[in-house]
C-alpha positions in Angstrom: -219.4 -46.1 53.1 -216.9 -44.2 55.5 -214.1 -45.6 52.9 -215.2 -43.9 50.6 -215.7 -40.7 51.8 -212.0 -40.4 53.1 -210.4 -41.7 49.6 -213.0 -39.7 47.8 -210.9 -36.3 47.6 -207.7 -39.3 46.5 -209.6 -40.5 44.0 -211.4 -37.8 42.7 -208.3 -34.6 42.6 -205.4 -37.7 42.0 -207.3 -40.5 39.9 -208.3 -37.9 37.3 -205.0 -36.7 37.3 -203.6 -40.3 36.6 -206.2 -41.4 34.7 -205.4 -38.5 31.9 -201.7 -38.9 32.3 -202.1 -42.5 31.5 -204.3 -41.9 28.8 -202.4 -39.4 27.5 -199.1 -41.8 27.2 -201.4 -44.7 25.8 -202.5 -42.4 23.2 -198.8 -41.0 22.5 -197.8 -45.1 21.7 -200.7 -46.0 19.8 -201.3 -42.6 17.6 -199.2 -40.8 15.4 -199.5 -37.7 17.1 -196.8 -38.6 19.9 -195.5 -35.0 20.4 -198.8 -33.6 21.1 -200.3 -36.4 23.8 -196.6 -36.6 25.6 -196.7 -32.6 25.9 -200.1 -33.3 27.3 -198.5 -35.8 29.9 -195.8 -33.7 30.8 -198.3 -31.2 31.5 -200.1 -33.3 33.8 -197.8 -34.8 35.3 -196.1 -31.4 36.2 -199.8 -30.5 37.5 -200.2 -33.0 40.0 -197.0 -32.7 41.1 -197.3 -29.0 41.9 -200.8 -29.6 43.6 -198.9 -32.5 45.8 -196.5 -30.2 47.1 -199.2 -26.9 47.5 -201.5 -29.2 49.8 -198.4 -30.5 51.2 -197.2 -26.7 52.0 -201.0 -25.3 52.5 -201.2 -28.3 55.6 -198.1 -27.0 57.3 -199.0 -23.4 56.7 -202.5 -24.4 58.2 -200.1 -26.6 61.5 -198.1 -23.9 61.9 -201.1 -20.9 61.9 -202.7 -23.0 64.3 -199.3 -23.5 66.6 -198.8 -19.9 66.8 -202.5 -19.3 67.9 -202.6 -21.9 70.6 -198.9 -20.0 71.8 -200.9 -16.8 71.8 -203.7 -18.0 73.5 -201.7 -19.8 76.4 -199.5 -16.3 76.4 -202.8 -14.5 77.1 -204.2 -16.6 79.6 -201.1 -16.7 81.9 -200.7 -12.7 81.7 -204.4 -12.7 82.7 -203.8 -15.5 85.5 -201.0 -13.1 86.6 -202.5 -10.4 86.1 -205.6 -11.7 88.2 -203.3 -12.8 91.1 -202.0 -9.6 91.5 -205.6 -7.9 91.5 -206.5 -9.9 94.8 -204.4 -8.8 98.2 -203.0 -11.3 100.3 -204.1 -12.0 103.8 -203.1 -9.7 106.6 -202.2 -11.1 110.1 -205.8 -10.8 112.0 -207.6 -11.0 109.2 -209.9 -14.5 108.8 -209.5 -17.5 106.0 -212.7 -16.7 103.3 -212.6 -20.3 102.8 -215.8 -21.6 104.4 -215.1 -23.9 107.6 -216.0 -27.6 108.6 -219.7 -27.8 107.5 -220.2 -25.6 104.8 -221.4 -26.4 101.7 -218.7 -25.6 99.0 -220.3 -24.5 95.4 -217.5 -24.7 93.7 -217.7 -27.7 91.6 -213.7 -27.7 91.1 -212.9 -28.0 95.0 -210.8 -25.4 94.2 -211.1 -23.4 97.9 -213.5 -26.5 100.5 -210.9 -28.8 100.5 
């Protein structure tokens, strides 16, 4: 039943679309009222080709909102990285390593400072 829940938005925003386009056409050919049921399938047709290309621009809108967030965020966490680097002095000759020696136990779970 996953099938159907990816086609459903297809069928349900395009297939009523279609289905009232065609109708619309069958009804222009088989009644005399030709003028009215092919304004009604020019209408249509110009509707579903106007929500085609709005969900076509909403998704790159969406693509590139999210883009320029992830930029952002990668902008902010290297100016705090640097910023953070900066905040902690470098060793002075005499002073000792803070990394704990042979036989320590390390609680970092990264390994980023027991080797």
């Amino acid at each position: 039943m996953t099938w159907l829940a990816i086609f459903w938005p297809f069928i349900w925003h395009y297939g009523v679309g279609v289905s009232v386009l065609a109708g619309a056409i069958a009804l222009a050919w088989l009644t005399p009222f030709k003028k009215t049921f092919l304004t009604i399938a020019a209408a249509t047709a110009l509707l579903l080709v106007g929500y085609s290309a709005g969900v076509k621009d909403g998704t790159h809108l969406i693509q590139a909102r999210w883009d320029a967030a992830e930029r952002a965020a990668l902008k902010r966490g290297q100016n705090a990285r640097d910023a953070a680097e900066l905040a902690v002095p470098p060793l002075r000759p005499g002073d000792t390593d803070p990394r704990p020696g042979p036989g320590s136990v390390c609680i970092d779970r990264f390994d980023r400072d027991c080797h």
